[in-house]
ZAKOL-402963 format. One record per residue (C-alpha): x, y, z; residue in one letter. Coordinates in steps of 0.2 Angstrom, whole numbers, padded with zeros to 4 digits, always signed. Example, Ala and Ser with C-alpha at 12.3 -4.5 7.8 and 13.67 -1.06 7.14 Angstrom:
BEGIN
+0062-0022+0039A+0068-0005+0036S
end
This chain:
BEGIN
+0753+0327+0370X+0765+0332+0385X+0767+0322+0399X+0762+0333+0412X+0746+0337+0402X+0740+0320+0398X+0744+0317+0417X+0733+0333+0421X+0719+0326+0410X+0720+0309+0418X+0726+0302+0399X+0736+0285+0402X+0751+0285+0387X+0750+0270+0376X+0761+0262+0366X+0757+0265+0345X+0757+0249+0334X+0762+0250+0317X+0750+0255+0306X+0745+0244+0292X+0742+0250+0276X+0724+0243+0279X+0720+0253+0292X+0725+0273+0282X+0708+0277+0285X+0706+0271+0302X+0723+0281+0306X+0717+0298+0299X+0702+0298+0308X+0712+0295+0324X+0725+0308+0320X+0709+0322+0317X+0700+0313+0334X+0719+0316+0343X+0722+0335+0336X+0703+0341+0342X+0708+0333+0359X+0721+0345+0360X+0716+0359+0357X+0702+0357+0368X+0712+0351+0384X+0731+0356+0385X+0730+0366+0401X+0733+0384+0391X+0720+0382+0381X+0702+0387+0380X+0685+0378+0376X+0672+0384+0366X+0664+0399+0373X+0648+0390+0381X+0638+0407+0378X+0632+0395+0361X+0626+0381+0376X+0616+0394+0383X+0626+0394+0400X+0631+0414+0405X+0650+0415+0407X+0658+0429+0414X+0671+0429+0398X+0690+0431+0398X+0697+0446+0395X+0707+0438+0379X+0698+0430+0368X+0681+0427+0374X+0682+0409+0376X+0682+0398+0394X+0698+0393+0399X+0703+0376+0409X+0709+0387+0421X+0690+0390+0424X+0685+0375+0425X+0697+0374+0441X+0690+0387+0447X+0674+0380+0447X+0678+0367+0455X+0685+0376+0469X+0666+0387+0471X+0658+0369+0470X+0668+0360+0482X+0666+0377+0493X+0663+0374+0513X+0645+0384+0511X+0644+0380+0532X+0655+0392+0536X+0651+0406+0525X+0629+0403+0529X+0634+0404+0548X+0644+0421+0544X+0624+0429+0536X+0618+0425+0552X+0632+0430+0566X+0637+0446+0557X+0623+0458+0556X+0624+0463+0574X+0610+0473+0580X+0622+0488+0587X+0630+0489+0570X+0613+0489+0560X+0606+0503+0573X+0620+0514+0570X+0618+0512+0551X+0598+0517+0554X+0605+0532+0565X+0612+0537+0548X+0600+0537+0536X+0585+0545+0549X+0597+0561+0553X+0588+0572+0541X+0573+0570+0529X+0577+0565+0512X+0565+0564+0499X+0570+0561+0482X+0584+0568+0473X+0594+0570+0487X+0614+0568+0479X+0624+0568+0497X+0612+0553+0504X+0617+0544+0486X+0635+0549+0489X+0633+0542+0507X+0628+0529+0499X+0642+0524+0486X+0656+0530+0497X+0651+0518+0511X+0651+0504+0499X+0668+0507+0491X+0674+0507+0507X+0669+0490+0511X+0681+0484+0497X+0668+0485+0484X+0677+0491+0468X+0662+0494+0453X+0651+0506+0462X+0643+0520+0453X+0627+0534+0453X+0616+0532+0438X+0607+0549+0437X+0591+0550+0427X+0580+0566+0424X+0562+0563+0429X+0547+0575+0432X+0545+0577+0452X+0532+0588+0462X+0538+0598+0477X+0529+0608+0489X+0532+0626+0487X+0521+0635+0501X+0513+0627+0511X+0494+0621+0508X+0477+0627+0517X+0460+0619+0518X+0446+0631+0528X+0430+0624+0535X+0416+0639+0531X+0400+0635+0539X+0384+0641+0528X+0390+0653+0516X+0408+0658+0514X+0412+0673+0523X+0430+0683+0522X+0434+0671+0538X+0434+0654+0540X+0426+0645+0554X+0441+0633+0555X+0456+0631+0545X+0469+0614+0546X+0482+0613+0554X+0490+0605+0541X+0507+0600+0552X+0512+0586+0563X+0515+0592+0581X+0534+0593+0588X+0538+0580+0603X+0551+0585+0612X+0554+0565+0616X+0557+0561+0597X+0570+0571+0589X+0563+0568+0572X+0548+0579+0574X+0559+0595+0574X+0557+0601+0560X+0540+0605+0549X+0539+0595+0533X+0523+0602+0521X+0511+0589+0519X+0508+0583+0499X+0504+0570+0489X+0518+0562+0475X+0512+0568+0456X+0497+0577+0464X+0487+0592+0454X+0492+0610+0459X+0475+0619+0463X+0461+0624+0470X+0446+0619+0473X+0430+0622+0484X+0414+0614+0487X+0404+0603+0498X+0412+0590+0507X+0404+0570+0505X+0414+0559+0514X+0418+0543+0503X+0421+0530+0515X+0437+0521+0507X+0434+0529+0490X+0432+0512+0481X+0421+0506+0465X+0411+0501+0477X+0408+0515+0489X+0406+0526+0475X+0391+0517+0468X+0384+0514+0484X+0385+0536+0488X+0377+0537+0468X+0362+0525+0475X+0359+0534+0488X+0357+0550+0477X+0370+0559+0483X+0376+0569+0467X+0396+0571+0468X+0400+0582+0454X+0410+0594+0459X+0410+0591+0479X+0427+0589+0488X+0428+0570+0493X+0439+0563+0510X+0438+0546+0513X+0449+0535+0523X+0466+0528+0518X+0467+0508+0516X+0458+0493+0506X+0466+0501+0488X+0481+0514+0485X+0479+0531+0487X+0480+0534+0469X+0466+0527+0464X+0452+0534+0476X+0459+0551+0471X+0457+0543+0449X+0441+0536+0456X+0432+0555+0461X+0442+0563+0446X+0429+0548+0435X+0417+0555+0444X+0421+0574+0441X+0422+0577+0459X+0434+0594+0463X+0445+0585+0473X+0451+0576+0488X+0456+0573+0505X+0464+0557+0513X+0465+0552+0531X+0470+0538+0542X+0454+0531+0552X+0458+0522+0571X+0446+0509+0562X+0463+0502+0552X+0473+0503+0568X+0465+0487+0576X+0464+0486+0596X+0478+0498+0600X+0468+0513+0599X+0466+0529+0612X+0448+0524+0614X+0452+0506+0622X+0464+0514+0634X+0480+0516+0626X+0493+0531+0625X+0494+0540+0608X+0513+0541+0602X+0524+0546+0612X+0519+0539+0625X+0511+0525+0622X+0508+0512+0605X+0493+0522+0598X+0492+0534+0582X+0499+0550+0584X+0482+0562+0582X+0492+0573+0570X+0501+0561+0560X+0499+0562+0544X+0501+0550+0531X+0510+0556+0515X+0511+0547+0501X+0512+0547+0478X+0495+0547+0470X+0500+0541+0454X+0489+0529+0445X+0501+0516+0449X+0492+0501+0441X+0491+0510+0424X+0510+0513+0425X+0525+0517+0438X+0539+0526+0435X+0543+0544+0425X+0524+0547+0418X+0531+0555+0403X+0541+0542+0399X+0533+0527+0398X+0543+0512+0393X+0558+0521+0393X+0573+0528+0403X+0570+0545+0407X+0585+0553+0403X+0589+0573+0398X+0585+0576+0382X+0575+0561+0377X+0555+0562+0372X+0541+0568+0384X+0523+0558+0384X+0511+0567+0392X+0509+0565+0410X+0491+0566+0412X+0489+0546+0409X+0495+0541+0424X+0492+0560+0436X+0477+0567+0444X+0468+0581+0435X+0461+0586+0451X+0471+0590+0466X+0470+0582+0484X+0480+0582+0500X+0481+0572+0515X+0477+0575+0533X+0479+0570+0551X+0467+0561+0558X+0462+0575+0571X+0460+0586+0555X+0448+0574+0546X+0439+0571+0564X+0433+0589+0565X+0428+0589+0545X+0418+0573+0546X+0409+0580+0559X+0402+0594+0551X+0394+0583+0543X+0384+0573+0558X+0366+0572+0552X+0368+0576+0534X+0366+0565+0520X+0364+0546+0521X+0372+0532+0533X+0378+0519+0521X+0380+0502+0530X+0399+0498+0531X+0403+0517+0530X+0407+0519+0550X+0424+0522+0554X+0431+0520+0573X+0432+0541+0577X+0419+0542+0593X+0404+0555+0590X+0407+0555+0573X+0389+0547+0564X+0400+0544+0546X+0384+0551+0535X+0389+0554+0519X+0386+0572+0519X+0386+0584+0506X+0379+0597+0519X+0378+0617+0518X+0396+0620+0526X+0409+0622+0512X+0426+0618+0510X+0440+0626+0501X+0458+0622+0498X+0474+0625+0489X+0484+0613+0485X+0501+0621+0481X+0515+0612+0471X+0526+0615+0455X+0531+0602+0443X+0551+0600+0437X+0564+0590+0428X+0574+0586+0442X+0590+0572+0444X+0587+0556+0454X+0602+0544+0460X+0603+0525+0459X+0618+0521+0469X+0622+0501+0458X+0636+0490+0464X+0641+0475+0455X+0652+0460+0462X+0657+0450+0448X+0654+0429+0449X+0661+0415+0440X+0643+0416+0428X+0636+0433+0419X+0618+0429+0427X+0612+0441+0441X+0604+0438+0457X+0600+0457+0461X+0597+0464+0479X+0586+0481+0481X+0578+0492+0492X+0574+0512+0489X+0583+0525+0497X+0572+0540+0497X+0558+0544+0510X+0543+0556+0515X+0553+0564+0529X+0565+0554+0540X+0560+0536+0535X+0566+0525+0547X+0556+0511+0543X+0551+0515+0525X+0567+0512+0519X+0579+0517+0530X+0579+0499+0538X+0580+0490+0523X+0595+0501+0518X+0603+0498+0534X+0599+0479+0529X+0609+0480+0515X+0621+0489+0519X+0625+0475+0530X+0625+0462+0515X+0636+0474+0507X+0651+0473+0520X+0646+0455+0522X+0649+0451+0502X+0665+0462+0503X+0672+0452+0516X+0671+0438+0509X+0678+0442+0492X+0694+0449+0502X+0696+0430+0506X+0698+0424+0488X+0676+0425+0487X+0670+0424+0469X+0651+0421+0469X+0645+0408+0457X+0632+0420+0449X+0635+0440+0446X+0628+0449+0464X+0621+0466+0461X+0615+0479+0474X+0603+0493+0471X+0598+0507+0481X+0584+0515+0473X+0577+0535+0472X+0561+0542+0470X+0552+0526+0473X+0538+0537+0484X+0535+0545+0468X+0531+0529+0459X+0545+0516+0461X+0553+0529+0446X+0572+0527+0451X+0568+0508+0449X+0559+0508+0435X+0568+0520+0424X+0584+0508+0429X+0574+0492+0420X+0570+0500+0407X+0588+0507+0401X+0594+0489+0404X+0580+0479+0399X+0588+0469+0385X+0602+0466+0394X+0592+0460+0410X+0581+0448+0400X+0598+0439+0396X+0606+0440+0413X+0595+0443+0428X+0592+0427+0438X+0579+0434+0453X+0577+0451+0461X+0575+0450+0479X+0567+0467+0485X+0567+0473+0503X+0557+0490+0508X+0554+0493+0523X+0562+0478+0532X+0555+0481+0547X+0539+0493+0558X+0538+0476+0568X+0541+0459+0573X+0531+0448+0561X+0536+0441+0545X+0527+0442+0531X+0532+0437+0513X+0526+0441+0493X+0537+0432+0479X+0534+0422+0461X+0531+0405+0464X+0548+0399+0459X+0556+0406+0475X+0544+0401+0489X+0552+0384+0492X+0570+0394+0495X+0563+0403+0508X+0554+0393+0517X+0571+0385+0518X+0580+0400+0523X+0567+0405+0535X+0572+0386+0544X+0590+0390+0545X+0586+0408+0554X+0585+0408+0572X+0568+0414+0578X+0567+0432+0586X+0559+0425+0602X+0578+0414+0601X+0596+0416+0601X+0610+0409+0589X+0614+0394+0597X+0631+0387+0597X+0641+0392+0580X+0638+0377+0566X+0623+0370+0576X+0604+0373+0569X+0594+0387+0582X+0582+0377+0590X+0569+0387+0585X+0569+0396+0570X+0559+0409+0562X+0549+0396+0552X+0542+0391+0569X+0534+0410+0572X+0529+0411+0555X+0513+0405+0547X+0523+0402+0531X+0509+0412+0521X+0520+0421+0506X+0507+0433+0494X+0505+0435+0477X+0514+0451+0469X+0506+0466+0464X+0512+0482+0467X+0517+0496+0477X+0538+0494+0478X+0552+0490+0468X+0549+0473+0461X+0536+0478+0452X+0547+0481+0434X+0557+0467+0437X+0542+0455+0437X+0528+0464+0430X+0538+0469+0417X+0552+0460+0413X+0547+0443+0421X+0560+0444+0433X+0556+0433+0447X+0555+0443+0465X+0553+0442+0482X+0546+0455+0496X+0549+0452+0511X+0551+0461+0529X+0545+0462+0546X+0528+0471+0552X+0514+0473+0566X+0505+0459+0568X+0489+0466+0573X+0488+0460+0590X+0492+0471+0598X+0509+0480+0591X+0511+0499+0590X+0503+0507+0576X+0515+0510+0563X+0514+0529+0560X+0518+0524+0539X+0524+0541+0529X+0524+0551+0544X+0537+0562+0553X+0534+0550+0567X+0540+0536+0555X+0557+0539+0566X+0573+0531+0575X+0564+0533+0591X+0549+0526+0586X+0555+0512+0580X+0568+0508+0592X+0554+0511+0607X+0539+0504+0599X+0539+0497+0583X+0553+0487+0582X+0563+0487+0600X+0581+0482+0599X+0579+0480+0580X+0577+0461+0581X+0564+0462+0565X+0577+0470+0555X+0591+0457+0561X+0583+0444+0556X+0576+0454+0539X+0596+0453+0537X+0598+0435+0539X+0585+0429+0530X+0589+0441+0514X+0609+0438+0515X+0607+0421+0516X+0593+0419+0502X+0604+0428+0493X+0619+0418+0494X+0609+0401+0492X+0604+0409+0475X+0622+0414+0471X+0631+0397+0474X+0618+0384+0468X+0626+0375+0453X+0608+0375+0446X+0601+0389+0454X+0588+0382+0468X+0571+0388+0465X+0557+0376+0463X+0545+0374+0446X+0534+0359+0454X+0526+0375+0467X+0522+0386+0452X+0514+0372+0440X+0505+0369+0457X+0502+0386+0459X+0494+0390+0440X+0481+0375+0441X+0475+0379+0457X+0473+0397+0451X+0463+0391+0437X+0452+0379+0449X+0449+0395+0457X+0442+0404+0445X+0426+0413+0448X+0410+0409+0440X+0407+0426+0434X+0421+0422+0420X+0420+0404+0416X+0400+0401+0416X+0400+0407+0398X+0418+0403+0393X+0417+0384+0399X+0428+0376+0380X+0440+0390+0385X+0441+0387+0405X+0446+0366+0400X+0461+0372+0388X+0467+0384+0401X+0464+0370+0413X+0474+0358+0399X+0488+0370+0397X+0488+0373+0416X+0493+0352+0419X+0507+0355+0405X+0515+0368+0415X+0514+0357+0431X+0520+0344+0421X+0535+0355+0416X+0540+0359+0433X+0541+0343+0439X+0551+0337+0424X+0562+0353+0426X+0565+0350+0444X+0570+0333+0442X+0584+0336+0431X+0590+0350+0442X+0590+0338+0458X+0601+0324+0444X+0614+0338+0439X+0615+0345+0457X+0618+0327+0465X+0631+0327+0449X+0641+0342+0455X+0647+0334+0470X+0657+0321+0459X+0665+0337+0450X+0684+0331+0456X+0681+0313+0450X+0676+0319+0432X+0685+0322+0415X+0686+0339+0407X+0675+0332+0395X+0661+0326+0406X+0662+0343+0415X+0658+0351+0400X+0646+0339+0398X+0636+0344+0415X+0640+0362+0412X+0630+0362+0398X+0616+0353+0406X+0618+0366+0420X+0614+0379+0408X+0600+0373+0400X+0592+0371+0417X+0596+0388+0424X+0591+0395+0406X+0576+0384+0408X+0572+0391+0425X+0574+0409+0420X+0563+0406+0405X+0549+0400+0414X+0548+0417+0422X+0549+0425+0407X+0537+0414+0397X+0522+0424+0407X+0527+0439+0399X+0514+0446+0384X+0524+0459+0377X+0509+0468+0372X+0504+0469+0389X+0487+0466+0398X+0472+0477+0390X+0476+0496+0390X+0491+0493+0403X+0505+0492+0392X+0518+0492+0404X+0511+0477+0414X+0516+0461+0404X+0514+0446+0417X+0498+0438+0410X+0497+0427+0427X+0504+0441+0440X+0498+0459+0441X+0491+0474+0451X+0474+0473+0454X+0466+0487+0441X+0456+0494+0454X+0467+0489+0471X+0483+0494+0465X+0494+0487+0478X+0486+0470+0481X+0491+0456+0466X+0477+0448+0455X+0480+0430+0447X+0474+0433+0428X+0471+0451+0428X+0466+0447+0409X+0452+0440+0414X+0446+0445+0428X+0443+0462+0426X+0439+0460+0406X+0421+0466+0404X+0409+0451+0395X+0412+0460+0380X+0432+0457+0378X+0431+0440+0389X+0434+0428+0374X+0446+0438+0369X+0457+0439+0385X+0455+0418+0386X+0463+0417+0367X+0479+0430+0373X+0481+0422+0389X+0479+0401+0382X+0489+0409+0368X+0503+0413+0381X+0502+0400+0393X+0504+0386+0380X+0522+0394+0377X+0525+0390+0398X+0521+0373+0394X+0530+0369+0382X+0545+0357+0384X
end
């Protein structure tokens, strides 16, 4: 061996006796041991590609295989100062900066589809320094208003005039610029029609409220429904009156779900003051989005020109429905004052209005007025390469009901932010540990299509590769933190949430901890995933595990958010829902620093013990309703559920050993390196697999598309996450069943 090389390898030159001839045997075997040595270790050389020890390697460009000169490498990302680069997530995303970025992205509406906004988009991304950039289009079905909608009030019988027609616009403020401009009011995926009838009002339109209007013998076949917006997506209440053969609906937004600050208890109504806009409307998809997000005719599948149509009528209304401003709804639900039953739990917040149910003489016809197309969408993707092929993804969608500013822009003016910030420091001789990719999503109004039409074109690939998906939508309508995210990511940010200085706070001095931070103004509460944004293929689907995180009101007092409105505006969140943007600072901190913890940890830092945790106490929690008769299967999932804690806890030992192992990464031999490596990548294989383990690829009953037996949107909620969706919502009939599939599953989790 070469001098310099056997010095390189820390390998002392001894002197050779003279062999025996005894010792031929012994000789050979030394000769074969010498040669394997070097062609393992001379410094041109490569190692075995590791890919066979299940570890991710970003490969050579030769020959495929992981060179010493890697290894080096390594060691340089391992002995990294992370100080300096933490501090730079938390100074850099100034608040002028991110409010001019907002200013952007609010100048004009900009639903789906819109190619300059995704052009914006890429450009300002290349020209932070980020060289793989690209728009992946897809062809999806999309509604759009062609003329604009009416719904007419005629009192008795219908004569050749109404007695009152709806406005059906949002009023023009001369103090907020982004109410200019009149923007039809529709629903996403909803029917083109007509319909007329007489009007019941529905209360939230839930399972419940429907079998409370049908006991007290109000017949709803073909009445027009409104009901108020919240407690379950808006998809549902408009599939729940299309089960009931209602004609159709009509959605509004109640000053019940806007807590104190209300014009009846003395405040201003927007813009001058904190309170709900009277004619604000809120705009919105109503897809059945627990069934399946995404391209409806293409389930499963990337929607791309030319490929196979489903149809769409699985997962769309067959009736159609439309929302209105509250001021709208107020005089509708007062023709029905003294009709009908009052059902207990029914009253809204609207003054002089009873809530009777209705289904009175007046009559109510409208037109609905859309047209279905196969239109493009654009996902703008950026991708900065890192030492190891496995992803840690960053998203948030681009498109919005009119101006957005909230819902996203401010999550995309986040990103942005980590985009410049990840391009800086890869101008500095910055290679992440872990591959970084960025997403800025289209059509996700629709039904988180852009998103999901991505995952599924890419899903084999993002089985292998993709670590965690950290999603951002709106990042901030407010100042309080709130969280959803798997299990295996609550412990990292919680820690990130320590290491970000409160809003109430300032930085402190550079390389010293704030003295308060944001976990201090947070209740550190993180919510299970359901639906409702872009994580929902990534962990529903794939098992991907995602976070969701941003900033809103907190219900004490903080200006209504006026959600998929026009007034969903630069001004109004810079005057009222968000002054001098500190929410989305911090939304910044905390999702560039998550990020970058996830990118450098040797063994990527999330935390099994919480999950194992997490799946017994879900089973302890059970309802009687679904154990009482199931009580041999309730103790093997209760069994199965200890494994899985067991597992974590064994898992997260053996990270916390390799880890502590890292830091002695200089004093190690090439051998021992490769040694750790490989145990490195059993544990981040192990980690990502634990994820994965939930998945059921035949999907829960009659919900193909959701896969995560332990994780999913709540059938008849939509939005809101339910633990053991399998279970839960099986009827008596199927519940042995469903316990079989699920033990069936969850033994593969606790496996070791």
């Amino acid at each position: 061996m070469h001098k310099a090389a056997m010095e390189k390898l820390n390998v002392t030159e001894q002197p050779v006796p003279r062999p025996s001839s005894d010792k031929k045997v012994a000789r050979l075997a030394a000769f074969v041991a010498a040669l394997v040595l070097i062609l393992l270790y001379l410094p041109h050389s490569s190692v075995p590609d590791l890919n066979r020890g299940c570890f991710p390697w970003q490969k050579s460009k030769t020959d495929g295989r992981v060179s010493i000169e890697q290894l080096n490498a390594l060691g340089r990302s391992f002995d990294r100062d992370h100080g300096i680069a933490e501090s730079y997530f938390i100074e850099h995303p100034s608040q002028e900066i991110l409010a001019a970025s907002l200013f952007e992205y609010t100048k004009v509406p900009h639903l789906a589809g819109n190619r300059e906004l995704a052009e914006y988009t890429r450009d300002k991304w290349l020209s932070f320094g980020i060289q793989d950039v690209e728009i992946v289009e897809y062809e999806v079905l999309l509604n759009t208003p062609t003329n604009r909608s009416f719904i007419d009030f005629y009192r008795g019988e219908m004569l050749d005039k109404p007695t009152w027609s709806a406005a059906l616009k949002e009023d023009h403020l001369t103090q907020d610029p982004g109410s200019s401009q009149d923007i039809p009011f529709f629903h996403g995926y909803s029917k083109n029609g007509t319909a007329k009838g007489n009007l019941v009002y529905l209360n939230y339109a839930s399972p419940q409220d429907f079998a409370d209007v049908l006991a007290a013998g109000v017949d709803l076949k073909g009445k027009i429904g409104i009901a108020r917006y919240g407690h379950l997506f808006r998809g549902i209440k408009v599939e729940l009156a299309q089960r009931h053969n209602m004609a159709a609906m009509l959605l509004y937004d109640d000053p019940s779900e806007d807590g104190i600050v209300t014009v009846a208890n003395g405040h201003l109504a927007y813009p001058l003051g904190p309170a709900r806009n009277p004619s604000a409307v809120q705009r919105g998809s109503v897809q059945f989005l627990s069934l399946l997000p995404g391209d409806p005719t293409t389930p499963g599948y990337a929607s791309k020109p030319g490929c196979e149509r489903q149809p769409a009528n699985f997962s769309t209304p067959s009736i159609p429905s439309l929302p209105i401003s509250g001021r709208d709804a107020k005089y509708l639900l007062s023709t029905l004052n003294g009709f009908g039953p009052t059902i207990k739990g029914f009253r809204g917040a609207f003054p002089d209005i009873e809530y009777t149910v209705g289904g009175g003489p007046g009559i109510v016809s409208l037109a609905n007025v859309v047209e279905y197309d196969y239109s493009p969408i654009y996902n703008v993707i950026a991708k900065i390469p890192g030492h190891f092929e496995d992803q840690v993804i960053l998203g948030n969608h681009r498109d919005a009901w009119v101006r957005g500013a909230a819902d996203p822009s401010s999550g995309s003016a986040a990103l942005d932010s980590i985009v410049e910030t990840f391009a800086t420091l890869s101008q500095s001789d910055y290679t992440p540990l872990r591959t970084l990719v960025f997403a800025s999503w289209d059509a996700e109004e629709y039904g988180l299509v852009g998103s999901t039409e991505w995952v599924e074109e890419f899903a084999e690939s993002l089985k292998t590769k993709a670590a965690v998906y950290l999603n951002v939508d709106v990042a901030s309508s407010g100042q309080a933190f709130h969280c959803s995210a798997s299990p295996l990511l609550h412990s990292a940010i919680r820690q990130v949430t320590q290491a970000v200085p409160a809003l109430s706070g300032g930085l402190g001095l550079p390389g010293v901890p704030p003295k308060r931070t944001l976990a201090d103004e947070w209740s550190g509460h993180i919510s299970t995933l359901g639906s409702g944004s872009d994580y929902t293929a990534f962990q529903d689907f794939l098992g991907v595990s995602s976070s969701d995180f941003g900033f809103g009101g907190s219900n004490k007092g903080s200006a209504v958010y006026h959600y998929h409105s026009q007034y969903d505006s630069y001004h109004w969140l810079t005057q009222f829902g968000d002054e001098k943007l500190k929410g989305l600072q911090a939304s910044a901190r905390v999702w560039g620093l998550l990020a970058y913890r996830l990118l450098e940890s040797p063994v990527i830092s999330l935390n099994a013990t919480l999950y194992g945790e997490e799946v017994r106490r879900y089973v302890d929690e059970l309802p009687k309703d679904v154990t009482k008769h199931h009580k041999k299967a309730v103790k093997k999932l209760a069994k199965t559920a200890k494994k899985i804690e067991k597992r974590g806890i064994q898992l997260d030992a053996r990270a916390r050993k390799a880890n502590a192992r890292v830091k002695d990464w200089s004093r190690l031999s090439n051998a021992q390196k490769m040694a750790l490596l490989r145990e490195i990548a059993e544990l981040n294989t192990a980690y990502k697999q634990m994820e994965r383990a939930f998945v059921d690829e035949h999907g829960l009953k009659d919900r193909p598309f959701f896969k995560h037996v332990l994780y999913s949107p709540g059938r008849w909620t939509g939005y809101a996450g339910v633990v053991f969706g399998s279970i839960r919502e099986a009827t008596p009939k199927d519940l042995g069943k469903a316990y079989k599939r699920l033990i069936k599953v969850l033994k593969q989790v606790g496996k070791e």
